[in-house]
N, C-alpha and C positions, 0 to 999 in steps of 0.2 A: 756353696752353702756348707751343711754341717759336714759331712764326705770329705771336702776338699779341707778342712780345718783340720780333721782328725787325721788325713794323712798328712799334711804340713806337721801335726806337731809329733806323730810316728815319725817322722823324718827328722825332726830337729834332736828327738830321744837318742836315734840309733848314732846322730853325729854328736853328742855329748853336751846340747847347750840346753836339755830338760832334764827335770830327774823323771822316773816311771812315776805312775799317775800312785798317788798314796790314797790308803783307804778314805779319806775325806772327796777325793775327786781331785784337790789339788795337785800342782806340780810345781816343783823349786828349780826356779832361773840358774843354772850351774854358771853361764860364761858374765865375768863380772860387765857395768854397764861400757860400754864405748868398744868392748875387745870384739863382739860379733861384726863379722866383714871387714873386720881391718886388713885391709891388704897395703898398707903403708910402706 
């Protein structure tokens, strides 16, 4: 539920593919689209 969302996206922050939550509540996608898990 909401817990396991909120620490998925604390995890995705501190590895650099979110930006921190902006005063709106939103958050901006840092890693462009296709480059997350590319281990090509």
């Amino acid at each position: 539920g909401y817990n396991r969302a909120a620490r998925l996206l604390e995890q995705m922050e501190q590895s650099g593919l979110v930006s921190a939550m902006q005063s709106n509540g939103n958050r901006e996608i840092l890693v462009p689209a296709g480059k997350a898990g590319d281990d090509d």
